[in-house]
C-alpha positions in Angstrom: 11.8 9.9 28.6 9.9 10.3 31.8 6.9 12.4 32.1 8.2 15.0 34.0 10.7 15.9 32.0 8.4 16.1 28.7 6.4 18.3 30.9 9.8 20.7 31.2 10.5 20.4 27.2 6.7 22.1 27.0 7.1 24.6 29.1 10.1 26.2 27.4 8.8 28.8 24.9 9.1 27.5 21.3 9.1 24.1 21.8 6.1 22.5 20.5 4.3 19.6 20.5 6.1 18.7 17.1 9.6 19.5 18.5 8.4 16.9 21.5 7.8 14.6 19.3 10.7 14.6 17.1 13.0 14.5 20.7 10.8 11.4 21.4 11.4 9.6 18.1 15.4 9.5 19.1 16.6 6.4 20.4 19.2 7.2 22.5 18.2 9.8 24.7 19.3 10.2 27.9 17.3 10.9 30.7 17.7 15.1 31.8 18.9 15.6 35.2 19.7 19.6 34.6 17.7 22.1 32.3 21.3 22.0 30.7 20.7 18.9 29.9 17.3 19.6 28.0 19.6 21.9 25.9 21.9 19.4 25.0 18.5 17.5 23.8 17.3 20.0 21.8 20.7 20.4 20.3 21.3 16.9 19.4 17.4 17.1 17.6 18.7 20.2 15.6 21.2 17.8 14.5 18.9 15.2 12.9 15.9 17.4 12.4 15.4 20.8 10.8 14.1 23.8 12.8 13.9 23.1 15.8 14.1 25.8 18.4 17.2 25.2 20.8 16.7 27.9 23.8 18.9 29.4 26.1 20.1 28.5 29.7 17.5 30.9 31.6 14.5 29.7 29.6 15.0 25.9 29.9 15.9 26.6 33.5 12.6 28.6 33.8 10.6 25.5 32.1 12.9 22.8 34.4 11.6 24.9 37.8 7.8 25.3 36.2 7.4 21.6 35.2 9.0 20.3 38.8 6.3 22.6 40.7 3.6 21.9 38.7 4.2 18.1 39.3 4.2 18.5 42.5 0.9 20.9 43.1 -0.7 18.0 40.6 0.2 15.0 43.4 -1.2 16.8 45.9 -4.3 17.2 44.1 -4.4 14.0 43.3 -3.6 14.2 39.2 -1.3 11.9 38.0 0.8 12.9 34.7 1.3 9.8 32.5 3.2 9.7 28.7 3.0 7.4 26.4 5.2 4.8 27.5 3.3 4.3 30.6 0.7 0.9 30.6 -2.4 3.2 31.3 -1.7 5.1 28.3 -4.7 4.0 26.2 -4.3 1.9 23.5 -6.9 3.3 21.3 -5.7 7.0 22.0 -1.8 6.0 21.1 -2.8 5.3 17.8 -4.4 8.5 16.4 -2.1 10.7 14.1 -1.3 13.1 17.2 -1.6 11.6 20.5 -0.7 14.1 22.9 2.4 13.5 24.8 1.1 13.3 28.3 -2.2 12.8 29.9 -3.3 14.3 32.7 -5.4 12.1 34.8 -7.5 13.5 37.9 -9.7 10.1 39.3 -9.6 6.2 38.0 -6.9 5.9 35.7 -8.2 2.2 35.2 -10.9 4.0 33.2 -8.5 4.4 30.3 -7.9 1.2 29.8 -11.3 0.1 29.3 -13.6 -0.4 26.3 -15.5 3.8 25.8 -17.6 5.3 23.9 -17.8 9.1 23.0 -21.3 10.8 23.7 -21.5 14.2 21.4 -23.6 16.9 20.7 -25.3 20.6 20.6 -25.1 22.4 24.3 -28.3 23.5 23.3 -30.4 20.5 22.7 -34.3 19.8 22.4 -35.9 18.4 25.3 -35.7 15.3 23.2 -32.1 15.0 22.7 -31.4 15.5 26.5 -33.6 13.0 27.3 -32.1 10.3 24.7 -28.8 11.3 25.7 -29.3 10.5 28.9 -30.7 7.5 28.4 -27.9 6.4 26.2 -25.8 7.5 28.6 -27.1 5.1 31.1 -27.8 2.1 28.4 -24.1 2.3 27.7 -22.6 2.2 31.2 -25.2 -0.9 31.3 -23.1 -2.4 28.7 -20.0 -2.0 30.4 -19.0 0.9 28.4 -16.9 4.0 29.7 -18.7 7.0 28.7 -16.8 9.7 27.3 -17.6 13.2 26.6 -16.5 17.3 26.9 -17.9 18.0 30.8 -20.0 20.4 28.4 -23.3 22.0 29.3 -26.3 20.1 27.0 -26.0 16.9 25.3 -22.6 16.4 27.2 -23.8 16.7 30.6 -26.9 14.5 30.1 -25.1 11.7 29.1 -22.8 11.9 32.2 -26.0 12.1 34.1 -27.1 9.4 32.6 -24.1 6.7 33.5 -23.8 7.9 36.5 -27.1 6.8 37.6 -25.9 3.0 36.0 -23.0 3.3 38.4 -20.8 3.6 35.5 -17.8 5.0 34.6 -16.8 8.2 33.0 -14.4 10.0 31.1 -14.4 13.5 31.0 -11.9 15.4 29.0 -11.7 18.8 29.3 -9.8 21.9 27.6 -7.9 23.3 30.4 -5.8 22.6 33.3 -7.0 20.1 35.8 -7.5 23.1 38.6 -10.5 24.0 37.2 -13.9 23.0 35.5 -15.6 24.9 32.6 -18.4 26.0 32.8 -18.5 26.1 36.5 -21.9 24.7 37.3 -20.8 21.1 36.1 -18.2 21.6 39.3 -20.1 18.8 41.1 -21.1 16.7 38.4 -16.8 16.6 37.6 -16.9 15.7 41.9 -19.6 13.2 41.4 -17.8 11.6 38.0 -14.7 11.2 40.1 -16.5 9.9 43.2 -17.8 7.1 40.7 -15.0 5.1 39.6 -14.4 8.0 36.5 -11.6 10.2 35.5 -11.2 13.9 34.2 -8.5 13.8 32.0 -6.6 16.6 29.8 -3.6 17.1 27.6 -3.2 20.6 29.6 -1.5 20.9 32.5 -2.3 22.7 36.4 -2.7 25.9 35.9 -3.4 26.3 32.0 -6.3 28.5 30.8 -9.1 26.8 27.9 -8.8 28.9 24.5 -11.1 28.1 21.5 -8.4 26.1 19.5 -8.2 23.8 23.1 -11.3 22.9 22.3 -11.6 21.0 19.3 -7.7 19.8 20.5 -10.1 18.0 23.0 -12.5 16.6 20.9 -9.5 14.6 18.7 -8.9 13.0 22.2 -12.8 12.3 22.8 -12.8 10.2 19.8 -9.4 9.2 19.5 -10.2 7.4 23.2 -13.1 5.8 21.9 -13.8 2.9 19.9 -17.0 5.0 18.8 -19.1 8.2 18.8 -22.5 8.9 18.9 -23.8 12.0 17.7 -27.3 12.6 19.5 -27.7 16.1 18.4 -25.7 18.5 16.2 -26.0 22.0 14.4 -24.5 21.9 11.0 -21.5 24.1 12.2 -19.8 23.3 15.6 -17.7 21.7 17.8 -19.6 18.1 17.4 -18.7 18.2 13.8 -15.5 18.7 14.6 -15.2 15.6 16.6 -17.2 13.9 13.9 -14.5 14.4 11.5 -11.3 13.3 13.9 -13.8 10.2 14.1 -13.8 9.4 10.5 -9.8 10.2 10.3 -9.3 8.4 12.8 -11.2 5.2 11.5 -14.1 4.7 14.6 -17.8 3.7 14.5 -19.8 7.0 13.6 -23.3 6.9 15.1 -26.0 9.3 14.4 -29.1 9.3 16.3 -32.0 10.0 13.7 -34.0 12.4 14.7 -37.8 12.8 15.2 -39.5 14.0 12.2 -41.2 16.3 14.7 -38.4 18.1 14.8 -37.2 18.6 11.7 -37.4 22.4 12.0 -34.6 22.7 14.8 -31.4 23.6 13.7 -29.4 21.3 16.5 -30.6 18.4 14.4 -29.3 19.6 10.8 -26.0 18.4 11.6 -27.3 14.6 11.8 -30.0 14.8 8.5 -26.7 16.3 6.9 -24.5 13.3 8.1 -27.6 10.9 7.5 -27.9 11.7 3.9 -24.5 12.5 3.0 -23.9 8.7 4.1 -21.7 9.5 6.7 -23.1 7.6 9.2 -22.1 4.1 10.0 -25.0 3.4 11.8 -27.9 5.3 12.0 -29.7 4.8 15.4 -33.0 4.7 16.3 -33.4 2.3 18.8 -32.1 2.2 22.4 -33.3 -1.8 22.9 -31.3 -3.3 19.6 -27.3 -2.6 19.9 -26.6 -5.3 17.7 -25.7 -3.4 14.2 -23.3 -0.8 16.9 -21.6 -3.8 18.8 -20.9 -5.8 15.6 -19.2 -2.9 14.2 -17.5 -1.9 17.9 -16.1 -5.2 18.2 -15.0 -4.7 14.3 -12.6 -1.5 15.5 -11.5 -2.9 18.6 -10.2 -6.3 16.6 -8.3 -3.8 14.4 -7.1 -1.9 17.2 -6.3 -4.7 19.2 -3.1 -6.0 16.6 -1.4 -2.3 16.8 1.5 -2.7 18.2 2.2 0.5 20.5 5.7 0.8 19.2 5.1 1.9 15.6 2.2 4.7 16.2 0.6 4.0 12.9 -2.8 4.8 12.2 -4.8 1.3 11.3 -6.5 0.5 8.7 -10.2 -0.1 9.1 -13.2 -0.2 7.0 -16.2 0.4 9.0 -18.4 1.4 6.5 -20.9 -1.7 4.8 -21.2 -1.0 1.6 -23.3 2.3 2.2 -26.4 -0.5 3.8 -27.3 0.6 7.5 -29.0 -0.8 9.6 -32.4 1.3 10.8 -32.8 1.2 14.7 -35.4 2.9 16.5 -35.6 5.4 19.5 -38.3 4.5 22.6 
């Protein structure tokens, strides 16, 4: 089913992401060329599936007109609406337990079919953390790697900083439409990620306001796109820990920066001594000049990855962890 018209299936009230879903599991769907015919969809996935909503004319009509104008105001801003049977669909993302249905992709859409890395943590980080994300931000692009990470103020935002002056690429995904950026002072560092080969990308689309549950929707995609994620800073509660656990459920490399005995009294490093010593960690890192332990175990996921086949959307199964034995790195 083409993109557009998944976009009009979402936008009729009731219809889920789980209805969509369903509709898409059908093999012989036609393609809708009238909101009738989106009815006649739904209808024929009542048939097969239990509840599922099946709406009247005026509402699928009403979600027919808003998906056809909000493709059109997204080409002229330059976003492109992809699903998952499109070749820049990535890979890695397709094979989490809830891809979304569509991406939309504002910037290099080559970007998402390239080898990332997720870059988490607190907004609120020490001087320290900034500075190491940063840098890790930068050592990463060095590597090749597209950085991935929320757009957010703190941690997020350094390590964008931090590729871009590697000339590398980013992904930012973000809770919300594609017509705005949140918060609005990283407005021209989303300019400047684009500008660089990057991409903002979101499930959301033109026009679509961020709410709290949006945002830890995002951070399944943040690690679902990577092949792992680095934690440089975390409280014990928050959004980082909640990309830490779609990581482990979705089988990637977790990374935890250790953190400077100095600073063992700030609470936006808790969240790693917690992961550290509950042996949650599949590396802990302390070093920015010996990548080996993180590339062997990189290059371990992307193998796995690599023999999915993008027609059964099965989760892999990957063993990441050693045995509980990590190797120490350490930061400079």
């Amino acid at each position: 089913m083409k993109a557009i018209s998944i976009l009009a299936l979402q936008k009729i009230p009731g219809v889920g992401a789980k209805t969509i879903d369903k509709i898409l599991s059908l093999t012989d769907i036609l393609e809708p060329a009238t909101p009738s015919d989106l009815i006649e969809i739904l209808n024929k996935a009542k048939s097969e599936f239990e509840r599922i909503l099946v709406p009247d004319i005026q509402a699928a009509s009403i979600g027919w007109d808003q998906a056809h104008e909000i493709w059109k105001i997204s080409l002229q801003h330059g976003i492109q609406i992809i699903s998952k049977d499109s070749p820049f669909y990535p890979n890695t993302l397709l094979q989490i337990h809830d891809p979304p249905a569509l991406l939309h992709v504002k910037g290099n859409i080559e970007a998402l079919k390239k080898d990332c890395i997720a870059i988490v943590g607190t907004r609120n980080p020490t001087e320290l953390g900034y500075s190491q994300a940063k840098k890790l931000g930068d050592f990463l692009a060095k590597q090749g790697y597209v950085v991935v990470s929320g757009l957010a103020k703190g941690v997020d935002s350094a390590a964008h900083e931090g590729a871009l002056g590697s000339k590398g690429s980013i992904i930012a995904v973000l809770a919300h439409g594609l017509d705005s950026v949140y918060p609005n002072e990283n407005k021209k560092l989303a300019n400047y990620i684009i500008e660089n080969n990057g991409a903002l990308i979101s499930e959301y689309p033109w026009g679509t306001k961020s709410q709290p549950s949006f945002f830890i929707s995002r951070n399944r995609i943040q690690s679902g796109l990577s092949l792992g994620v680095f934690v440089v800073e975390t409280k014990i509660k928050g959004g980082t820990m909640h990309t830490v656990r779609f990581c482990e459920k979705q089988k990637r490399v977790l990374i935890v920066l250790s953190p400077s005995k100095n600073l063992i009294k700030q609470p936006s490093i808790h969240g790693n001594i917690q992961l550290i010593s509950n042996n949650r960690a599949d590396v802990i890192f302390k070093n920015c000049n010996d990548l080996d332990l993180v590339n062997t175990k990189i290059k371990n996921v992307k193998d796995a990855l690599s023999n999915f086949e993008k027609s059964s959307q099965k989760n892999p199964s990957i063993s990441t962890k050693d045995n509980k034995k990590y190797k120490q790195l350490t930061i400079t």
